[in-house]
N, C-alpha and C positions, 0 to 999 in steps of 0.2 A: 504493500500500500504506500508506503514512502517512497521506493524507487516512481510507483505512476505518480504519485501525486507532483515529484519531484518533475517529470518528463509533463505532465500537465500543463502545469504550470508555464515550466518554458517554451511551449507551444503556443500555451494564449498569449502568454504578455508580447514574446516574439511579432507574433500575429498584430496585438495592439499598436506595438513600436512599427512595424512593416505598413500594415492594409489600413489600419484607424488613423495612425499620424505620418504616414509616407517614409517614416525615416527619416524628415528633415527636421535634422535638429537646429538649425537657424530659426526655422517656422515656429518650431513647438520644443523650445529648449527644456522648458518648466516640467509640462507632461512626459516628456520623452525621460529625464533627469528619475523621476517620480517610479516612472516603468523600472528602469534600471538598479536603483537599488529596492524598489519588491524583488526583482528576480534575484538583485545576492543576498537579501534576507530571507527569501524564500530557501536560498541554497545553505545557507547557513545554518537556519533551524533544522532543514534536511539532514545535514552532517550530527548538530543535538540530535536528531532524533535518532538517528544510525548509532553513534553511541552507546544508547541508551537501552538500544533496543538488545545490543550486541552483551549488554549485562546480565539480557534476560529479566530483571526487576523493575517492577511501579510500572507494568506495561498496561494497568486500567488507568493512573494518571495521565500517562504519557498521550492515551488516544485520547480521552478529555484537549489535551492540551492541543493536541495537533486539528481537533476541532473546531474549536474556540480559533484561536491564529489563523486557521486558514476561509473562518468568515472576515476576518481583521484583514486578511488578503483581497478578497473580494472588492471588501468596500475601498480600499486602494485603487480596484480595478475600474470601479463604479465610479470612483472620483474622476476619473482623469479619462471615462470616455463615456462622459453624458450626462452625471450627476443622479438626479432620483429618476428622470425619463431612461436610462442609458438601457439597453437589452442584456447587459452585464449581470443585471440583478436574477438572472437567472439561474447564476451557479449558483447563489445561495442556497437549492434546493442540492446540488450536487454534492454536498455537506452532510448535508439531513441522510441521502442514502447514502453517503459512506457510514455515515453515525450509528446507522441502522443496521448494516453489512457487520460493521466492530463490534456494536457492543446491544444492541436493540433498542428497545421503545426510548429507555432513558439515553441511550446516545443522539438519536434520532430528535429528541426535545431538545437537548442539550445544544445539537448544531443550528434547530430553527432558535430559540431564543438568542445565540449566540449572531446570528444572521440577523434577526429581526432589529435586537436593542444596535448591532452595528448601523444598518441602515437605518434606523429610523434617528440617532445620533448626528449617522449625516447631514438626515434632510430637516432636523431639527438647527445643525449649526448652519445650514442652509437660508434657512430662513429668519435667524436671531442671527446674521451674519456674523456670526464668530468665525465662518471660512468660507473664503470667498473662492468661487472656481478658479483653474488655474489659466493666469494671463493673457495666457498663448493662445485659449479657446473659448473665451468667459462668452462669446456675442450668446450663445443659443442654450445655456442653462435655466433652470430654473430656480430662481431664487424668494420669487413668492409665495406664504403661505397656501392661499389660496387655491395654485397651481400645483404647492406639490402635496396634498391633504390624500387626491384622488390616487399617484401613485405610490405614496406610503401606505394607504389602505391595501389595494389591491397586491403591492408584493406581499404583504404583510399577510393577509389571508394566503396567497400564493404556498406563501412559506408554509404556514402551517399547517396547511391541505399535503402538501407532498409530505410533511415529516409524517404525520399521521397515516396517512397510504403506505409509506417507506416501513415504517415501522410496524403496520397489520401484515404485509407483506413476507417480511423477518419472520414474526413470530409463525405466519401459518408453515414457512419454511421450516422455519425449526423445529415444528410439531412433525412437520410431513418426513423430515431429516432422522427423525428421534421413531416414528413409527417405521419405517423405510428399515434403519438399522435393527428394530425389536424384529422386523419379519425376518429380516437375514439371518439373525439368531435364531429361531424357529426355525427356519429352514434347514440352519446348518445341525442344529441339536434333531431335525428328526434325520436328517442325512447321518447323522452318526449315532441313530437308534436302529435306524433300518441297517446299517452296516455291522452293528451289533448283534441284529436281529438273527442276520444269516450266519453269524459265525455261531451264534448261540444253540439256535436251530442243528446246526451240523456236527456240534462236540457234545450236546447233551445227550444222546443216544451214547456216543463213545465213552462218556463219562460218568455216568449214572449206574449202566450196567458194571464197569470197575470198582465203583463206591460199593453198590450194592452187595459184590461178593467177596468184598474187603473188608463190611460192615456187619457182614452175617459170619464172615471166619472169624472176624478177632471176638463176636460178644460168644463163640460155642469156643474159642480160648479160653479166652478171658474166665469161663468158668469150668475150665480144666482145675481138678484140686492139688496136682501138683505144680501150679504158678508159687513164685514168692510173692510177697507183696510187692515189690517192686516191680515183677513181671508183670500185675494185675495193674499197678499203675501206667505202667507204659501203655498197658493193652487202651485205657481207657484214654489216654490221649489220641493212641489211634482212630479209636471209635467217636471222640467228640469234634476232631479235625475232619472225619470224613462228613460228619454230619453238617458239618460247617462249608465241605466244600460243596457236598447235594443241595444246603439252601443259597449257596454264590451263584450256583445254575440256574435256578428255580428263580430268584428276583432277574438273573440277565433274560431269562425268557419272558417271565411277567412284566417289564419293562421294555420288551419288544415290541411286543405281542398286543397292539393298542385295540382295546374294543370299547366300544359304546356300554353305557353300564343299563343292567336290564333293573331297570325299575320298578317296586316291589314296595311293602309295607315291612321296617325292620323295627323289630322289638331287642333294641338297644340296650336293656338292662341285660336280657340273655346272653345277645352279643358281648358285652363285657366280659362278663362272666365264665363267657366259652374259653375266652382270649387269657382271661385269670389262673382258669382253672390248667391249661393247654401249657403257660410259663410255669405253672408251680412244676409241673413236672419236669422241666430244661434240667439239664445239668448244676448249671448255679442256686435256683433256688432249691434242688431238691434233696442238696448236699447245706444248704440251711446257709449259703454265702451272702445269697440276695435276694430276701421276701418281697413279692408279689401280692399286693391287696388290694379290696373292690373295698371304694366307698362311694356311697350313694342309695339313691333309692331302689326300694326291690319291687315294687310294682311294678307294669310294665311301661314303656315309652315308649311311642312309635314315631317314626320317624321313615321320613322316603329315601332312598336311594337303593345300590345294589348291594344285598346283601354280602355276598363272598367278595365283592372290592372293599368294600365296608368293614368283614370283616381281617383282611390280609390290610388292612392298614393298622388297625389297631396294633396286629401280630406284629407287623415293623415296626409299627413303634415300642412297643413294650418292647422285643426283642433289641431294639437300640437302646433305650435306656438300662435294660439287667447289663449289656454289654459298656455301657459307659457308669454306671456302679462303682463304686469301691467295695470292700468287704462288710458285711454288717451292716448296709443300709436296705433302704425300703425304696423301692418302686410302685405309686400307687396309680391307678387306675381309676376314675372320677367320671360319672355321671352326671350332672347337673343341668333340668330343665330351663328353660327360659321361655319368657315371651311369645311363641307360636317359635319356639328354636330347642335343640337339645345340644349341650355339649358333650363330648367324650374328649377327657383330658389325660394324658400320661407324665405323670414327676416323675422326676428322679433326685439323689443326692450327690451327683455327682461333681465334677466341678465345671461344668458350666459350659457354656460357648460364648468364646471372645466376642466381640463389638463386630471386629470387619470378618469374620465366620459367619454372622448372620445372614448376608445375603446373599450367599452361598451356599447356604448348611443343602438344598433341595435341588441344588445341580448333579447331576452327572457323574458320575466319578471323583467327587469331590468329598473327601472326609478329613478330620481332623484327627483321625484315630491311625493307629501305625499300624493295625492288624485291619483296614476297610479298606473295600473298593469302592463305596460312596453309591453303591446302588438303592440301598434301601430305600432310601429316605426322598430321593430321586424317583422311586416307584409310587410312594407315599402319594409325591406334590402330582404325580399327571393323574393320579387316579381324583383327587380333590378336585384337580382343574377340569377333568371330565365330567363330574358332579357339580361344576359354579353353576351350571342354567337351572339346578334344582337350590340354589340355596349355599350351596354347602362352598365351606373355607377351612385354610388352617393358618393357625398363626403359630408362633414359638416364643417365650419369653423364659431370660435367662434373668434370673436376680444378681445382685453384685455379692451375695454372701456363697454363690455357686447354685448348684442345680441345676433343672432343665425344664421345662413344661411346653408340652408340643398339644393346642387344643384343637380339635376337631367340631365345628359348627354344621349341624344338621339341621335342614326344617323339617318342622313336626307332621306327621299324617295328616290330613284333614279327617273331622272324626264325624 
């Protein structure tokens, strides 16, 4: 923007010096004088603003400024080829849209006031002769009030019709800029679910039936009575690793594999409950590391959406927080009605998800744990996003003393 404004610049006043005053400077010493130091002040503040720019810092001051000076430019230009009549007054707007190009609505204001209070300054010293045109050209200016009321009105509106246009214009870009990129991202996140999808598709057969009879020898091991105890615990690492890698398969398919949820009346306290009853038995809690508990109401709640998406979210979720646990704490599971709404809530005591983890935690592959692939929770958010046209959300909130709370928003059945 500095380099054109810089090359702008010395095109117009060029032009002014050339085509408006001939280049004779015997004719038009005064104007011609006037032209030539704008263009080395012009070149000047160019070189400031190179500088400055070159620091990298105070670069929302710096377009301020270069705003401001280059309607200060103008009215130089306006001086010395026509006064308030001059057709000059028309770059004032060419201000406004760059204002609006840098910085939006408030650059866009910033260069019409900056335009307007110049010329109107002018045509105000214009007519309380504080500056009288310059010598060389004074015959054809206008110096009465009178005469110049009509064009200080109408640049005046002028100005602030383009900054306002300039400025509507910006922002729908920006919006149309800002959605443009959110579809890219969808694009490319379901291009690397579908890419997913076939690789998932094609190893889970090869890898399922290997878990399976890795997982059925080591538990008819495992309770061979001549293992040691140490034998018996190896076994069981083996068996709770493969169990771990059958559900890494199971979420890369379920996050493939995108369908429409089949919509249904779900009785949400059960739902819980299944979900409760289903973690007591995991590994962690059923060796007494990390309890799983239902609180809320036991009557029933109904609520819409699909039941098995409905309920494989709760499972990832409870199953993300026993895994994010420490030893001896609790995981609870919460029901609570609302307003023609149900929540289904998951705590934990864990320690927490940082501040810039937030807006992440439901991407892709993205985890903050050293033993995830980041799918879980990634399966979690498309299945919700599939349920938004019924109602349904999730939010996550992390306290500063730690923990985690992932809540699930359903609307209620009509009854």
């Amino acid at each position: 923007m500095t380099g054109l404004r810089l090359a702008f610049f010395t095109l117009l006043l060029a032009a002014t010096a050339v085509f408006y005053l001939g280049g004779e400077l015997s004719r038009y010493p005064v104007s011609l004088r006037i032209v030539f130091i704008t263009i080395g002040v012009a070149y000047g503040l160019g070189g400031v603003y190179a500088a400055v720019l070159r620091t990298g810092r105070h670069l929302l001051p710096l377009a301020y400024t270069q705003l401001v000076l280059d309607q200060v430019t103008w009215t130089a230009i306006v001086y010395v080829t026509g006064g308030a009549t001059s057709g000059a007054t028309s770059f004032y707007a060419f201000s406004c849209l760059a204002g609006a190009s840098l910085i939006g609505l408030r650059g866009s204001l910033t260069a019409a006031v900056a335009g307007a209070a110049s010329f109107l300054l002018l045509c105000v010293s214009f007519g309380s002769h504080w500056v009288q045109p310059p010598p060389d050209q004074s015959g054809f200016y206008v110096t009465a009030w009178a005469e110049l009321i009509y064009p200080l009105l109408v640049n005046g509106i002028g100005i602030l019709v383009v900054a306002l246009l300039a400025a509507y214009l910006s922002e729908r870009l920006r919006l149309a800029g800002g959605a443009l990129e959110e579809a890219n991202a969808r694009a490319q996140e379901a291009e690397r679910l579908a890419v997913l999808g076939r690789i998932a598709a094609g190893l889970a057969h090869e890898i399922r039936n290997p878990l399976g009879s890795i997982r059925g020898s080591i538990e008819m091991l495992g309770e061979s009575p001549v293992l040691s105890v140490e034998d018996k615990e190896l076994c069981a690492i083996i068996r709770r690793e493969a169990i771990r890698l059958n559900d890494l398969v199971t979420d890369m398919l379920d996050l493939s594999r995108s369908r429409p949820p089949n919509v249904e009346d779900i009785d949400v306290v059960a739902l819980a409950g299944e979900v409760v009853a289903l973690a007591a038995r995991s590994e962690r809690s059923a060796s007494g590391d990390v309890h799983v508990v239902y609180e809320g109401p036991k009557e029933t709640e109904v609520a819409r959406g699909d039941g098995a998406q409905i309920r494989q979210v709760m499972w990832n979720l409870v199953r993300n927080a026993v895994q994010a646990s420490p030893a001896g704490t609790t995981v609870t599971v919460c029901v609570t009605p609302k307003a023609g709404k149900v929540v289904l809530s998951v705590d934990d005591e864990g320690p927490g998800i940082p501040e810039e983890a937030r807006t992440r935690i439901f991407d892709a592959f993205y985890t903050t744990r050293t033993h995830g692939v980041g799918i879980g929770l990634a399966l979690v958010k498309r299945i919700i996003d599939e349920h938004a046209p019924l109602g349904a959300s999730i939010e996550v909130v992390s306290p500063e003393r730690g923990g985690a709370s992932f809540r699930v928003t359903l609307m209620v059945a009509d009854r």
